[in-house]
N, C-alpha and C positions, 0 to 999 in steps of 0.2 A: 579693221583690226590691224594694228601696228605687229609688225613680226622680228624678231630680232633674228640675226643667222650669227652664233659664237663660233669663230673659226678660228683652226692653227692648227698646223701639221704638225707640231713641232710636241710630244710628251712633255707632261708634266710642266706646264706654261700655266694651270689653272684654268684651263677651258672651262672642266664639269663642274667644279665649287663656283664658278664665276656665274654658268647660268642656272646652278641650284640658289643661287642665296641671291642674286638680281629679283630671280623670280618670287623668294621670299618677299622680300622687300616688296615688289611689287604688288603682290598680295595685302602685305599689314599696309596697302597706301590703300585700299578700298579696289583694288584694277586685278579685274578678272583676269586670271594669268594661265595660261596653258603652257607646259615646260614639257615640250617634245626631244624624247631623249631616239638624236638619229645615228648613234654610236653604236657600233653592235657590241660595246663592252659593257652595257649598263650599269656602268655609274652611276647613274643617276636614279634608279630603283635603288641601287646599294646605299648609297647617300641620303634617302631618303625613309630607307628602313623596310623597306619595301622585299620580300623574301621573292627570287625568283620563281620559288614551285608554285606560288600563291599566283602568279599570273596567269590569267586567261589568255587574251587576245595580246595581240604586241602590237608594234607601229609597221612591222613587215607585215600582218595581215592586212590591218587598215590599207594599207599603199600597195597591195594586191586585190583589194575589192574594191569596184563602185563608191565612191564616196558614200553616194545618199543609201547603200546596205551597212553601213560601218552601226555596230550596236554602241554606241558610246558607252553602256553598262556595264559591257563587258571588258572594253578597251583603258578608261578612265580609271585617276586613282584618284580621290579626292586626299591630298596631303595637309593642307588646313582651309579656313576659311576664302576663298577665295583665286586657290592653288589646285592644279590638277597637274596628273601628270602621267602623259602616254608613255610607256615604259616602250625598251627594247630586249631582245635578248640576241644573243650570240649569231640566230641563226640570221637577221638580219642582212650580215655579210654578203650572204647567196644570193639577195637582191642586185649583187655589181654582175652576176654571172653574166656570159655571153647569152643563155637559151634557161627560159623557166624561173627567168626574175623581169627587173624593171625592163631591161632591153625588148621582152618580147610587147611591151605596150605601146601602142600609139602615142601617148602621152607622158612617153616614160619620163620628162624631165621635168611633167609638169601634174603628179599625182600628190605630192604633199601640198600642192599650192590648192590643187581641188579640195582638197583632203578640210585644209584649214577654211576654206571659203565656205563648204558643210555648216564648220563647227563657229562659226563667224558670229551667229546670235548670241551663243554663250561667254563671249569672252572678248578681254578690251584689249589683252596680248596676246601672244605664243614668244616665248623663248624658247630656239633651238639650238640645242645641243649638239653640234656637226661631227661626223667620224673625222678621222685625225689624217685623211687620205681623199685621195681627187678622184670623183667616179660618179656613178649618179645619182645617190645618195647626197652629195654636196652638190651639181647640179639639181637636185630637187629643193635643196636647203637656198640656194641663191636663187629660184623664180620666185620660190615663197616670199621669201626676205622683202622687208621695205628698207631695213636696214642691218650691214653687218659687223659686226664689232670686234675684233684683234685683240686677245689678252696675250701683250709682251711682257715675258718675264725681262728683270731691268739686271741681267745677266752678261758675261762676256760677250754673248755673240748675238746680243739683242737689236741692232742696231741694222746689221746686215738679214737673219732671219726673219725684222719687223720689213724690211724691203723687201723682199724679195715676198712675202706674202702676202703684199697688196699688190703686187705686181701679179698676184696670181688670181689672185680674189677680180682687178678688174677684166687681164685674160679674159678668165673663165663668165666675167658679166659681159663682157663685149660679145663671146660667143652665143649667148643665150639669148641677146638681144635686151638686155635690161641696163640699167645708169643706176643701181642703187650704191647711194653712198654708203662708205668705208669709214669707221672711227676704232679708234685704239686708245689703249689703257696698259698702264704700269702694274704688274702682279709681281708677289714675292719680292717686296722691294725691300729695302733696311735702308733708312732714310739715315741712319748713322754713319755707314759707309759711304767713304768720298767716291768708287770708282759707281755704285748704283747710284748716286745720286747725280751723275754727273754725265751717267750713259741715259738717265730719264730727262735728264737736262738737254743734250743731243736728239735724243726724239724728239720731242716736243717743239724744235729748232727747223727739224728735217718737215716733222709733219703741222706743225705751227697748232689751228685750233682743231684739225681733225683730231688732236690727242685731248684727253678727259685730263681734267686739274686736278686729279687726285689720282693716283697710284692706290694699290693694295697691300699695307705692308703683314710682311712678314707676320704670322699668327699662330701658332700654336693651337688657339682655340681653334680654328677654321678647320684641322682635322678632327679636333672632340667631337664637334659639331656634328659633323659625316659620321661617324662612329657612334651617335646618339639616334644619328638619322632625325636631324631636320638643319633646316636653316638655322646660318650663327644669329640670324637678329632674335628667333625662338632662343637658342642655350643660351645668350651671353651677350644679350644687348648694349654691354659696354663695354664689351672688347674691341680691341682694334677693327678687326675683323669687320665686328658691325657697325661702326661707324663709318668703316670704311667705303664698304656696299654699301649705305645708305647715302653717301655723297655720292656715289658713282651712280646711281639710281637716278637720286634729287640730277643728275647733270644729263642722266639720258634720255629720261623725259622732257628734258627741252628741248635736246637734240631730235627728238622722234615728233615733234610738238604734238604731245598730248594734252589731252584737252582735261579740263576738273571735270565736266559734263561724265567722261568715263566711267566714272564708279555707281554714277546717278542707279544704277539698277542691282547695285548691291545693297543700295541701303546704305553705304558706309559714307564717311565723312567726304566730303570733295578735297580732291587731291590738288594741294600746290602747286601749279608748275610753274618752275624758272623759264619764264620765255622772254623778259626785259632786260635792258642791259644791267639796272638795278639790281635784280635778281640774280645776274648772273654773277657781277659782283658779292654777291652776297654768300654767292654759292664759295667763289675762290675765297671769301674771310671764313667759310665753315670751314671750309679743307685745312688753312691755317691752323685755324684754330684746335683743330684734330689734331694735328704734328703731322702733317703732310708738307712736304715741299718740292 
């Protein structure tokens, strides 16, 4: 199972809309997706329409019990065809404590990584949702991970905080003893403006092809969305928004090489993947052709 890890310390960068509507996407492509929200602000139940009181189980009991006791009936949300999604809630937090959370376990860095290896029959991803802080909650988020993904917003000080957070992201992998690659993406961008277009110009320079050919511009719709509670490709499959995740998608499935074989057990159609240079070209003439640049 391919695991995505969405990190950034940094508010209001597009973490949670980035791994609610990837995971969409991943979904309407036929690929079993699990969207594990490890933030204790649940966004991502909110985002998805999901009422806190309605929850049973969260992602803090799961990663305080035995994997193979976790009831997934009670824990699981099914959001649409193909989409699930382990909810959090507030209390979550208490998992960083010194005494009476992840610390007091033997495997305390290494319980969502069980966790997801359980749930591994069911599903061809996990996208996760990272709190916005270093503890072991994101230590659980980077063993799991195959791959972690950086949404920079293409902002004043985008340039020096997209440094300094892979500089932490591999830190923190060196410590855990893992090598998983680091990729980054443009959010809230306005391709109209010379100074964002010109600081996503500089990433892209800094981090060459670690960075995705497509930014996510600016969208209006991509809060209605949240506010509708589901993914933009559900409300508004032609808005920027979803056009946009839908190339940063088409671009990470090559990055993660995903196979078509993936979907084979939904039934759904076999997914595309850009894994040739042809294709990948293809991908940067779709971004084009979007109004990305």
């Amino acid at each position: 199972m391919r695991t995505i890890a969405i990190i950034n310390q940094k508010g209001g960068c597009g973490k949670t809309t980035s791994a609610i509507n990837l995971a969409g996407v991943w979904a309407k492509r036929g690929i079993r997706t699990l969207l594990v929200d490890l933030d204790p602000q649940s966004h991502c139940a909110a985002g998805l329409g999901i009422p806190e009181a309605r929850l049973d189980l969260d992602i803090a009991d799961a990663l305080l019990s035995p994997a193979r006791s976790v009831d997934q009936s009670r824990l699981l949300w099914r959001v649409a065809r193909g989409l699930d999604l382990a909810p959090s809630r507030m209390k979550l937090a208490g998992l960083e404590a010194a005494r009476g959370g992840l610390a007091d376990k033997p495997d305390k860095e290494r319980r969502l990584a069980n966790l997801l290896h359980h749930f591994a029959g069911d599903y061809d991803a996990a996208i996760i949702d990272c709190p916005p802080s270093i503890g072991l909650l994101t230590f659980n988020a980077l063993t799991a991970a195959t791959t972690v993904l950086i949404p920079v917003e293409t902002g004043y000080f985008a340039l020096q905080g997209a440094a300094k957070q892979v500089q932490t992201v591999e830190s923190l992998n060196r410590r855990i003893g893992v090598q998983t690659p680091v990729r980054l993406f443009g959010t809230l961008h306005d391709p109209d403006d010379v100074h964002s277009s010109a600081l996503l110009d500089e990433l892209r320079r800094q981090f060459a092809d670690r960075v995705a050919p497509v930014a996510i511009r600016r969208d209006p719709k991509l809060k209605e969305a949240a506010a509708f509670g589901r993914p933009i490709i559900d409300h508004d499959h032609e808005s920027h928004g979803s056009i946009d995740y839908a190339l940063l998608s088409d671009w990470l499935l090559s990055v993660v090489g995903m196979s078509a074989e993936a979907s084979a057990a939904t039934g759904a159609s076999p997914v595309r993947v850009v894994t040739s240079p042809a294709d990948a070209a293809e991908v940067a003439h779709r971004v084009a052709s979007a109004g990305e640049t």
